[in-house]
N, C-alpha and C positions, 0 to 999 in steps of 0.2 A: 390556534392552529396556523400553521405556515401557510402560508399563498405557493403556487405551484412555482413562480420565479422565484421567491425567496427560499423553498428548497431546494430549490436548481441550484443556484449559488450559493447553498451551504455543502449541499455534494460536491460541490465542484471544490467549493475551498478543499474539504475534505480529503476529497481524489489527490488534488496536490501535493498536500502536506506528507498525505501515504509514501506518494512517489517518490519524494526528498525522503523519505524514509528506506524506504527502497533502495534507492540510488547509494546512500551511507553505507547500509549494511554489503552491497554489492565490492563500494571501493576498500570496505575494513577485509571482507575475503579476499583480495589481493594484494592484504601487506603481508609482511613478515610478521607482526603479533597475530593476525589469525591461523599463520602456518605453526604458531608456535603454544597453539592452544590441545587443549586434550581433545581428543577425538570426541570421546563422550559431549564436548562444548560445541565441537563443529556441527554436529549433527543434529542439535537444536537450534543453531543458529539457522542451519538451512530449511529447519521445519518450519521457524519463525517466518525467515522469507517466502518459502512456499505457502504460508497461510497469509501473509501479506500479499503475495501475488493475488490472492482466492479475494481476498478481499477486498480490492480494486476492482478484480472482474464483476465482483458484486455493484461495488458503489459506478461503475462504467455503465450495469446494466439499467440500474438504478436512472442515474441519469440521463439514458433514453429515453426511456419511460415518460418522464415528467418532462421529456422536448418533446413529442409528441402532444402534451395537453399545451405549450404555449404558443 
């Protein structure tokens, strides 16, 4: 079992990597190959990101929680 710093610093890695994930998907919705995708593709793209956003808020919460115990 993890130590409560050594969780802290795997969320946090984690939270990171999310956001450059994020951040990607965000600058791909602003080129021309996203405006030239089918609807039907946009529309899971934004789901994608919306459940990424959800997911972050989770691992955000997350790592509250466990700065509180250090």
């Amino acid at each position: 079992m993890k130590s409560a710093s050594e969780l802290y610093a795997s969320l946090t890695k984690e939270h990171t990597e999310l956001t450059k994930k994020i951040i990607k998907i965000e600058k791909f919705m602003k080129t021309d190959d996203y405006a030239g995708l089918e609807a039907k593709e946009k529309r899971l793209l934004i789901i994608q990101q919306n459940i990424m956003f959800a997911y972050a808020d989770v691992l955000l919460q997350r790592i509250d929680e466990i700065k509180e115990r250090l």
